[in-house]
C-alpha positions in Angstrom: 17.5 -12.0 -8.6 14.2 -10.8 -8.8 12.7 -7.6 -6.8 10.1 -6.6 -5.0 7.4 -3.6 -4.9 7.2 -2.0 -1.2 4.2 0.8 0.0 5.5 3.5 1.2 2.0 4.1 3.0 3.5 4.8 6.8 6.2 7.8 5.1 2.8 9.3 3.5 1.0 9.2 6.8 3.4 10.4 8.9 4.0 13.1 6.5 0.0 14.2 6.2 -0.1 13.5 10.2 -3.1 11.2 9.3 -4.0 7.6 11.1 -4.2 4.2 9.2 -7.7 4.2 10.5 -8.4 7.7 8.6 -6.8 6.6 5.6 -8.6 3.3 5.2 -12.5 5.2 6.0 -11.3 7.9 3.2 -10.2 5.0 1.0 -12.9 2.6 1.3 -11.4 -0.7 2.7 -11.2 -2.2 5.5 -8.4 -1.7 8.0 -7.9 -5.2 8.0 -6.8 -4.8 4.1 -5.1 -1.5 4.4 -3.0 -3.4 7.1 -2.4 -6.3 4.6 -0.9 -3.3 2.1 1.2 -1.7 4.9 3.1 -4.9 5.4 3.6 -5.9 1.9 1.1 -8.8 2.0 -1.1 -8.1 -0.8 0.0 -10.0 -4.1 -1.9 -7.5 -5.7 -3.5 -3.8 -6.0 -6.6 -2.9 -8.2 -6.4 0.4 -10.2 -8.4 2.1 -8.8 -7.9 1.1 -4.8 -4.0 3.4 -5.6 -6.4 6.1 -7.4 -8.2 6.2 -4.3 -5.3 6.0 -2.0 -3.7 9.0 -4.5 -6.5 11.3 -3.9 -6.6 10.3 -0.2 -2.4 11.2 0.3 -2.6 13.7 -2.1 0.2 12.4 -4.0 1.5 10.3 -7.0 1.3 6.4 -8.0 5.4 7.0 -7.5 5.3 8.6 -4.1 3.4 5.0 -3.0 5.6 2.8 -4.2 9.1 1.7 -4.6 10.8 -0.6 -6.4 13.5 -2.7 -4.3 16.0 -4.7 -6.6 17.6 -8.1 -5.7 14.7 -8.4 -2.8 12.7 -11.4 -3.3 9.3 -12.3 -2.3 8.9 -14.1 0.7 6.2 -16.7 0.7 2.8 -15.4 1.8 0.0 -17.1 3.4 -2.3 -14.0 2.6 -4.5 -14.5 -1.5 -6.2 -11.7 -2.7 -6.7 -8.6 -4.4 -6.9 -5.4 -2.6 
């Protein structure tokens, strides 16, 4: 069974009291994308769009993500790099 890699982005915001709208201005992408990483959409992450959403949460790669074993991908409709 293979797993899957889950953002932890709406634990980070609640915790900073911060909107998705604020996060995605301080980061530098759309909401329409920061949505797609909420959800687990995105297939993939550059570098530095998690440096810049580090710096924006004040807080580690780790604290973002989380590994989940045995979960497997579900088919998505949403390509792209974010």
């Amino acid at each position: 069974m293979e797993g899957t890699i889950v953002f932890r982005i709406d634990v980070l915001l609640a915790k900073r009291k911060m909107s998705v709208t604020e996060l995605a201005e301080r980061v530098g992408i759309t909401l329409a994308n920061m949505s797609i990483l909420k959800t687990g959409k995105a297939k993939a992450v550059k570098v530095s769009t998690l440096a810049k959403l580090c710096a924006a949460l004040d807080c580690q790669p780790g604290d973002l993500l989380e590994y989940c074993p045995g979960a497997g991908e579900e088919e998505r409709d949403d390509e792209g790099e974010l």
